[in-house]
Residue frames relative to the residue before (quaternion, step in Angstrom):
aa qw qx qy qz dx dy dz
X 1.0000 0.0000 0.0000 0.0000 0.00 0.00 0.00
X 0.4280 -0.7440 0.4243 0.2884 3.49 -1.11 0.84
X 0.2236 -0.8164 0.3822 0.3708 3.69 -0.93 -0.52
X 0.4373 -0.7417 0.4830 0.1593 2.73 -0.87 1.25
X 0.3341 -0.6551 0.6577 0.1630 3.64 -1.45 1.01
X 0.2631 -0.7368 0.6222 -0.0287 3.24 -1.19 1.46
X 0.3623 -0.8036 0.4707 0.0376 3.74 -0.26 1.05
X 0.0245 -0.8754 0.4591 -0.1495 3.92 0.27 0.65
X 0.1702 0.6757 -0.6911 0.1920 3.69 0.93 1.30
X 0.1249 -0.7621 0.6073 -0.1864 3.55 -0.71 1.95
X 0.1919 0.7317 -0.6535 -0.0276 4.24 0.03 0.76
X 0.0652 -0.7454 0.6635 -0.0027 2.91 -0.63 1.45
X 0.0429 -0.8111 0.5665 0.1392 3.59 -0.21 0.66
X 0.8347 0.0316 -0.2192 0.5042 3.59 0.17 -0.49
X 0.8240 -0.2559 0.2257 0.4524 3.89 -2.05 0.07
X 0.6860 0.4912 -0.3771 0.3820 3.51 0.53 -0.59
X 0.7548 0.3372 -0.2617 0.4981 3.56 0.81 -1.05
X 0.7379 0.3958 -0.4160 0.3548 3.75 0.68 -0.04
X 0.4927 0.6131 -0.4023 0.4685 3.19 1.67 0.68
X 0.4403 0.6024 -0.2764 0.6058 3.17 2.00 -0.21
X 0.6420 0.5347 -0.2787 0.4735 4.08 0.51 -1.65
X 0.7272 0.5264 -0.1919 0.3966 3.74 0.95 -1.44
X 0.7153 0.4741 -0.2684 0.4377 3.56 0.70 -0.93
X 0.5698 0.5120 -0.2890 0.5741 3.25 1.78 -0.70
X 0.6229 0.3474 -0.4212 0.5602 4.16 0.33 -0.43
X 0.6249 0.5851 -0.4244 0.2952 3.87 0.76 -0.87
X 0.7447 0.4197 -0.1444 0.4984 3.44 1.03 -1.56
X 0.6504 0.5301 -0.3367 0.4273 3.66 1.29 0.20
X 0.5453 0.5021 -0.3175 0.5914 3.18 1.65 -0.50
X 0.1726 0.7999 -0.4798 0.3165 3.83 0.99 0.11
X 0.0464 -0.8994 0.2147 0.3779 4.09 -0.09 0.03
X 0.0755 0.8273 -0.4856 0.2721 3.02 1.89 1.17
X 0.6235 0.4464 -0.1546 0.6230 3.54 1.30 -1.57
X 0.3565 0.6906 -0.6266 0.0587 3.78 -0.08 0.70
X 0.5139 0.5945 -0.4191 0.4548 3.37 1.72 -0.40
X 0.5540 0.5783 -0.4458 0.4000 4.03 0.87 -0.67
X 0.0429 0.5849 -0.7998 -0.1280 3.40 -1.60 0.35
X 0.3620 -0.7931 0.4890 0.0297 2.89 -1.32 1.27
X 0.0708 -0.8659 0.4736 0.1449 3.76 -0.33 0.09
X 0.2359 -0.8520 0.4650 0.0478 3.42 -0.06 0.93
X 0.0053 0.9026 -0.3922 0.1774 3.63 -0.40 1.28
X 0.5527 -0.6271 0.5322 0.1344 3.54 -0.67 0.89
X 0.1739 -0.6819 0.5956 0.3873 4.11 0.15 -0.22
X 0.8163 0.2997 -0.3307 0.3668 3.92 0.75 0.11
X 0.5334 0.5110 -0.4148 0.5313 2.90 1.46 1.01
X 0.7665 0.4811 -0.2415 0.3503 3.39 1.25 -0.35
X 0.0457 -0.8351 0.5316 0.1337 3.81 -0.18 0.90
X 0.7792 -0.5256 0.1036 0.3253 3.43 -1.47 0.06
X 0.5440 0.6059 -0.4375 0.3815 3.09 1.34 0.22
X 0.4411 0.5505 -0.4780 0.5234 3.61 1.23 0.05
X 0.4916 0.5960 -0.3891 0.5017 3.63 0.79 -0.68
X 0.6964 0.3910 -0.2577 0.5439 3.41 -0.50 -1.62
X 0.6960 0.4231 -0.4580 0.3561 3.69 -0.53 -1.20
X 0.6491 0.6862 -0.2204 0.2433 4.03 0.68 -1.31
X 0.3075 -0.7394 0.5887 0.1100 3.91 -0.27 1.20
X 0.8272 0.0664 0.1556 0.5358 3.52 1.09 -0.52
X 0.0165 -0.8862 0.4620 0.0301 3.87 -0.53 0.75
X 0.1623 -0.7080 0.6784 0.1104 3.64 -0.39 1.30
X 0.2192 -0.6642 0.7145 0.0176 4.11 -1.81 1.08
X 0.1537 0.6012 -0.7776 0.1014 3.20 -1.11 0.56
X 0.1362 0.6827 -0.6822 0.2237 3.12 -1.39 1.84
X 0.5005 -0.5197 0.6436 0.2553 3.86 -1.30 0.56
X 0.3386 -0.6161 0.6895 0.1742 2.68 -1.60 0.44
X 0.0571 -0.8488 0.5255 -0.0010 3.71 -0.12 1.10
X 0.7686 -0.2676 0.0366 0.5800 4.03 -0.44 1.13
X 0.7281 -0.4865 0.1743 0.4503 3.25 0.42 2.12
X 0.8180 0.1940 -0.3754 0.3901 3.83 0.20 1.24
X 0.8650 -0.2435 0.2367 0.3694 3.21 -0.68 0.21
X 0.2607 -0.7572 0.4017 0.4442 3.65 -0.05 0.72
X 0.6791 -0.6068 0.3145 0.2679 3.03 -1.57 0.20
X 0.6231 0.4641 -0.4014 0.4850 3.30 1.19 0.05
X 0.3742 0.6940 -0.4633 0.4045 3.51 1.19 -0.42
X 0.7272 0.5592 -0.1861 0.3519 2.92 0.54 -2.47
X 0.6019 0.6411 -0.1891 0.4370 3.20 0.99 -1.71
X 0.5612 0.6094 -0.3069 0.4684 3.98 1.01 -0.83
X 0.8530 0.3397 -0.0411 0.3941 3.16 0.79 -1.53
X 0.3535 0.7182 -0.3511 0.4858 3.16 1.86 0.19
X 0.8678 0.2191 -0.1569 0.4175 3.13 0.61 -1.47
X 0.8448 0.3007 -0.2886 0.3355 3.33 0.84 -0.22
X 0.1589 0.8469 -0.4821 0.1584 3.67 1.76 1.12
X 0.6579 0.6502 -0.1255 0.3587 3.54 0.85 -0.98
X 0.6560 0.5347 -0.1200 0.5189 2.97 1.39 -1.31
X 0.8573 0.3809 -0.0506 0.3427 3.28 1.25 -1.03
X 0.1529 0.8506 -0.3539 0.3577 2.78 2.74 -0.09
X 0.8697 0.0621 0.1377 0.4699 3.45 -0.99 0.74
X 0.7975 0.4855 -0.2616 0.2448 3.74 0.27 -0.04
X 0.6491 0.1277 -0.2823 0.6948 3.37 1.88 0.57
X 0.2052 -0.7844 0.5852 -0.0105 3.48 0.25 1.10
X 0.8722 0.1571 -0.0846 0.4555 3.86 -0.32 0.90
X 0.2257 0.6154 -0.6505 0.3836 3.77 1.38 0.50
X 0.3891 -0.6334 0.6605 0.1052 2.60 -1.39 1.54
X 0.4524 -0.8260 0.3363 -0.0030 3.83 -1.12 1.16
X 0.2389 0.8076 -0.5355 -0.0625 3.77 0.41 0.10
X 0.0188 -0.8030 0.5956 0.0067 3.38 -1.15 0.93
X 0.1196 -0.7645 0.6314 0.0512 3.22 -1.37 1.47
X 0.2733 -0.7275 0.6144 0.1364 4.27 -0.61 1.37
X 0.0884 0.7737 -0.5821 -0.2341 3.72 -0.86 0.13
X 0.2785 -0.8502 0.4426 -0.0608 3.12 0.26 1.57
X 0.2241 -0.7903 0.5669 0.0621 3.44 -0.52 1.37
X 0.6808 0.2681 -0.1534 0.6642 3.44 1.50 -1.02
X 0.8801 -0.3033 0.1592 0.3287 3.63 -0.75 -0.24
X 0.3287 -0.7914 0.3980 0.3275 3.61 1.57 -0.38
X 0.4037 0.7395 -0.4762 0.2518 3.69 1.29 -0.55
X 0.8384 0.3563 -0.2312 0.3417 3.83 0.54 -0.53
X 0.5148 0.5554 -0.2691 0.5950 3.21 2.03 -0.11
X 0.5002 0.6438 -0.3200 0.4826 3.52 1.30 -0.53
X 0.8335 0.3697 -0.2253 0.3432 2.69 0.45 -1.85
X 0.4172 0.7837 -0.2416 0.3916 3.39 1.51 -0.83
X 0.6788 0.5290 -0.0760 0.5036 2.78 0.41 -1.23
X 0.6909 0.4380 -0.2964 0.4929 3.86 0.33 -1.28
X 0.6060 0.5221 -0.3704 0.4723 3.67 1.00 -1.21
X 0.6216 0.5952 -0.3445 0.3751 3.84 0.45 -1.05
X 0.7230 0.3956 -0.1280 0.5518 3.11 0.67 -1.56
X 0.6788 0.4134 -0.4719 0.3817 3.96 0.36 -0.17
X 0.6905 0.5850 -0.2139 0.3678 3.06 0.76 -1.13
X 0.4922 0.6050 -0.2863 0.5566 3.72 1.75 -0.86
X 0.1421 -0.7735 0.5468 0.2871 3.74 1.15 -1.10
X 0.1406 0.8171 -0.4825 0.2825 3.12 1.40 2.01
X 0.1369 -0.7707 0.5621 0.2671 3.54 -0.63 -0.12
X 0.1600 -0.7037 0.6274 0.2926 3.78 -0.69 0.63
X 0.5400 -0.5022 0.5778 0.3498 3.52 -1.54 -0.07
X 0.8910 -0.1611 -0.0336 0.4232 3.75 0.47 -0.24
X 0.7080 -0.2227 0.1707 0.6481 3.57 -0.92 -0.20
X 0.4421 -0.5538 0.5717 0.4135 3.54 -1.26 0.29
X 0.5533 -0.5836 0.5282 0.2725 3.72 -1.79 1.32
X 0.0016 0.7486 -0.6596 0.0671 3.76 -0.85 1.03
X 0.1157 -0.8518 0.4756 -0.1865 3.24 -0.54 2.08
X 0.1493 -0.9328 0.3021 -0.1281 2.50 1.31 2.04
X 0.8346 0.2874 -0.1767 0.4355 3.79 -1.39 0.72
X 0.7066 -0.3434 0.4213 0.4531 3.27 -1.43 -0.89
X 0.6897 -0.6475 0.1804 0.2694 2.97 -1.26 1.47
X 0.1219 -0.8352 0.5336 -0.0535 3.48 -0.41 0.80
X 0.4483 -0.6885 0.5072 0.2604 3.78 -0.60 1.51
X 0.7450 0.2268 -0.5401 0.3191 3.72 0.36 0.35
X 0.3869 0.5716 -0.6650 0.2853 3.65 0.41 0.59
X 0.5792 0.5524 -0.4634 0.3804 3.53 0.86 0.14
X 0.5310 0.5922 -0.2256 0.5625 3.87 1.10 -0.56
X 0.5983 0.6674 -0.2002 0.3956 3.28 1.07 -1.13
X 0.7911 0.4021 -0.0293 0.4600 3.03 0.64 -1.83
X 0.4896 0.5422 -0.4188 0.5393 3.55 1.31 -1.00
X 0.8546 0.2287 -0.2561 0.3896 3.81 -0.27 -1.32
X 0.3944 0.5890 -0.5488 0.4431 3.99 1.08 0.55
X 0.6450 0.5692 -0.1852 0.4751 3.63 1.00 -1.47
X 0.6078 0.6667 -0.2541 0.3486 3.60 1.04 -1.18
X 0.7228 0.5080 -0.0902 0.4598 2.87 0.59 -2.15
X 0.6631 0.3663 -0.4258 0.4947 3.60 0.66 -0.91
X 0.7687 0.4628 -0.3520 0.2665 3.38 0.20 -0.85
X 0.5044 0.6442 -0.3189 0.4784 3.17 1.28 -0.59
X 0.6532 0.2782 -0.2635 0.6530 4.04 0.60 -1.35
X 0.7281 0.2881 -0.5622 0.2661 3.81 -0.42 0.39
X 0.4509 0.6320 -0.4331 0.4579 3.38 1.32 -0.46
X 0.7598 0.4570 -0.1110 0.4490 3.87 0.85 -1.25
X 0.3815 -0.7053 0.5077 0.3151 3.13 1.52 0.12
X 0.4749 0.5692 -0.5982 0.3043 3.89 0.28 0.41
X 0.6953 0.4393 -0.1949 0.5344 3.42 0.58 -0.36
């Protein structure tokens, strides 16, 4: 079996969301996933060749005055072009923590990923409201599933 490189652009700015970023590297380091390499990223540390390099891409972004945070945003600023047309079907997992509704980071987000001719694996993950111990459960089986369908080649 090959390994597959898993892509983790994770802004986790405050204790809640890197308690979110962790449980996800925790349940990926798991050794079902020994075939996964994982790459852990910053969205301002990560440019598009991390992209390109990626079998598969797990997001974890805030929702920051009702859109997307800005470094997230900022991620996809610089490296839209670069990636235009050049991984046609990266499978997608996406986790919003969404203080207000996520509806414009969502949508964002869907536009990014259509236009990329990404494919997520499921509804994007909306981690909605005040902080709530299952957005932790949440994320683990968002993190799972991808890893699981690249390990299975479904993805």
């Amino acid at each position: 079996m090959s390994t597959k490189h898993l892509l983790f652009l994770a802004h986790a700015p405050s204790p809640n969301t890197r308690r979110l970023r962790d449980a996800a590297v925790d349940a990926l380091g798991d050794p079902m996933f020994s075939d996964l390499r994982l790459s852990v990223l910053a969205p301002q540390d990560a440019t598009a060749t991390d992209a390109l390099a990626a079998d598969g891409l797990l997001l974890l972004t805030t929702e920051n005055i009702g859109y997307m945070a800005g470094l997230t945003k900022d991620f996809f600023d610089r490296s839209y072009d670069d990636l235009l047309g050049q991984k046609p079907g990266l499978p997608v997992a996406t986790l919003i923590r969404a203080g207000l509704d996520g509806t414009a980071t969502k949508r964002g987000l869907e536009a990014i990923y259509s236009a990329q001719g990404w494919r997520p694996i499921s509804a994007l993950t909306l981690l909605h409201g005040t902080w709530d111990e299952g957005f932790v459960s949440q994320t683990v089986e968002t993190a799972q599933t991808l890893a699981a369908g690249l390990d299975a080649g479904i993805f």
